[in-house]
N, C-alpha and C positions, 0 to 999 in steps of 0.2 A: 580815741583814734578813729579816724573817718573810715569809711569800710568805702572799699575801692566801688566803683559803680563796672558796671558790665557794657561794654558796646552794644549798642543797639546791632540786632541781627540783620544780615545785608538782606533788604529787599528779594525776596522771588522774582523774579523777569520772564512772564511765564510765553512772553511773545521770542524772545529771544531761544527760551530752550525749546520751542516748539520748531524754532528754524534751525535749531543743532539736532532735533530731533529727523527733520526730513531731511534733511542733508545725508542724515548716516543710510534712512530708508530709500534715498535717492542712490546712494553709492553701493550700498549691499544688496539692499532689494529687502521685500519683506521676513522672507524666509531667514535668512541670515543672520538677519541683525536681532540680536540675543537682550534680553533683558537689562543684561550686565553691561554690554554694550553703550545703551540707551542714561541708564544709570551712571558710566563713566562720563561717555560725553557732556551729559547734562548737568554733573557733577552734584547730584542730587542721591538720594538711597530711594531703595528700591517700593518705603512708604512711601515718601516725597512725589514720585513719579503716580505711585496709583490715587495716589489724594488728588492729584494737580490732573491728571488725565483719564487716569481708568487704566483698562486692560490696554497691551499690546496692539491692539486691534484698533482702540478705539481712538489711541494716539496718532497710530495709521493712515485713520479717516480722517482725522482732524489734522495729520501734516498732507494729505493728497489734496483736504482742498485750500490750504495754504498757500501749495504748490501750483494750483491752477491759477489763482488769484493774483499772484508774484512771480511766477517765471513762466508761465505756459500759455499768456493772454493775446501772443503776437497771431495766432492763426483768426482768433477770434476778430482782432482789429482788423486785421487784414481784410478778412470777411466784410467787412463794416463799412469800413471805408474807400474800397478801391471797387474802380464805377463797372468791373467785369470782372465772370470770373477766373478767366486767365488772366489778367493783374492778381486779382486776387492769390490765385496760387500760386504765383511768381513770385508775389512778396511773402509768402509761407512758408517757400521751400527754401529762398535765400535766405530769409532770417532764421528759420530753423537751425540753415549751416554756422552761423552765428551764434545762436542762441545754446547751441549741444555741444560748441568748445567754448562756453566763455569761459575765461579763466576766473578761479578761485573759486568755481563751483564744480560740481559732479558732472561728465560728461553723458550725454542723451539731455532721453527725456524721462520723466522718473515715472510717469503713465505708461510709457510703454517695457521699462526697465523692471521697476519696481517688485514685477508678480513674477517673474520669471522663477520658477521651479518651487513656486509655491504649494504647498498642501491644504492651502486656505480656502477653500470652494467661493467665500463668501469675497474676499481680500479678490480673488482674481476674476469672479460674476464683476465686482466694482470696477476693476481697470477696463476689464472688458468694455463694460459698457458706455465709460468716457471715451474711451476709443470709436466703438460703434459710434456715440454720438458725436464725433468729429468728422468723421466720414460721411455720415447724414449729411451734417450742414456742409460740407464742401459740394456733395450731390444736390442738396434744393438752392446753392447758389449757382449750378451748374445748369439746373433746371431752370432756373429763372430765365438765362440766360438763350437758352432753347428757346422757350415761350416767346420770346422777343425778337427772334432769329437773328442774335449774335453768333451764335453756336448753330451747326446744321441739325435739320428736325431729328435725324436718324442717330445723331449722338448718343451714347448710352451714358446717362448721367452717373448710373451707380456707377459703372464698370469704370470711370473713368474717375470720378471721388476716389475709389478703392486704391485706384493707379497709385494717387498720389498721398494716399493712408501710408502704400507698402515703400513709394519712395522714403518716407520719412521715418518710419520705422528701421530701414534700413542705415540711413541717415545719422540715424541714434546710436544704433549698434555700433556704426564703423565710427563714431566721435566718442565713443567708448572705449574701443581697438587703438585709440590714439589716432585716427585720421583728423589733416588739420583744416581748419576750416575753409583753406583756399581751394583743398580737395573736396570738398561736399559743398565748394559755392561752383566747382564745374560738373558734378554730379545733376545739382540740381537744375544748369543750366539744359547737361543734355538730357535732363528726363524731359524738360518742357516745348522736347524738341516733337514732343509724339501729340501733342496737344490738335485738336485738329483746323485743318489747314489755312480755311477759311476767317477763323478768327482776328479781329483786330487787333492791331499791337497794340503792347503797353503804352500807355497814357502817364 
């Protein structure tokens, strides 16, 4: 009598659970989201998860920069390609409003979500400092822009990066609160209203 054969075991899809994995860390935040949590979603056990990742932590770092790489690239492009940098933040803050309601995904942004009421010192020094360094690069393309006398000499570049760190933080927040995005594309309209005055229009 033939002895039944066994199905071969379904493949691991470890890019897959890593995007069910920051999805949850994108919705809950780091603090929250519990082992078992991680475990469900991923529909793996709780071996499976520390073979395939590591610690809590380390699954963390590796869904944040997932996250940067796949959903968080638009301020970057923007930076890149638009020839000032009032275009530039214009297309950052409008797609931001875009970007923090799309649907089928978690509302914000999970860099600035994420660490909230964290006990992690290490988890929120990290968001921290993606953040600070979004702010930088908004400020040295701000700078640039001074240098060239698009923008007036007297302009404060940090103070004016910063501006638009808090608009978008806020951004994230209220697209969390369930604000829709027609509401945070006239938000970001009238923050760009403080830009200063001199500047050339969008191109």
């Amino acid at each position: 009598m033939a002895t039944p054969t066994r199905g071969r075991p379904r493949k691991f899809d470890r890019d897959a659970a890593l995007d069910k994995a920051l999805r949850l860390f994108w919705q809950q935040g780091y603090e929250a989201t519990s082992i078992s949590d991680l475990t469900s979603a991923l529909g793996i056990g709780a071996p499976s998860l520390y073979a395939a990742f590591g610690d809590k932590q380390k699954l963390f770092n590796e869904s944040i920069a997932v996250y940067g790489a796949n959903y968080a690239g638009f301020a970057e492009r923007a930076l890149a390609e638009e020839p000032t940098a009032r275009a530039a933040m214009a297309r950052t803050l409008r797609e931001a409003a875009v970007e923090y309601t799309k649907p089928g995904q978690p509302g914000g942004c999970m860099v600035i979500s994420a660490g909230l009421n964290t006990t992690n010192t290490e988890v929120a020094a990290a968001l921290e400092q993606m953040r600070t360094a979004n702010v930088d690069a908004f400020a040295a393309r701000i700078r640039t822009d001074i240098d060239t006398g698009l923008l007036p000499a007297d302009t404060d570049a940090a103070v004016l990066a910063r501006y638009i760190g808090t608009v978008m933080q806020g951004m994230s927040q209220g697209a969390r609160d369930g604000a829709r995005c027609s509401e945070l594309q006239q938000v970001a309209e009238l923050a760009l209203r403080a830009w200063p005055e001199d500047t050339p229009v969008d191109r």
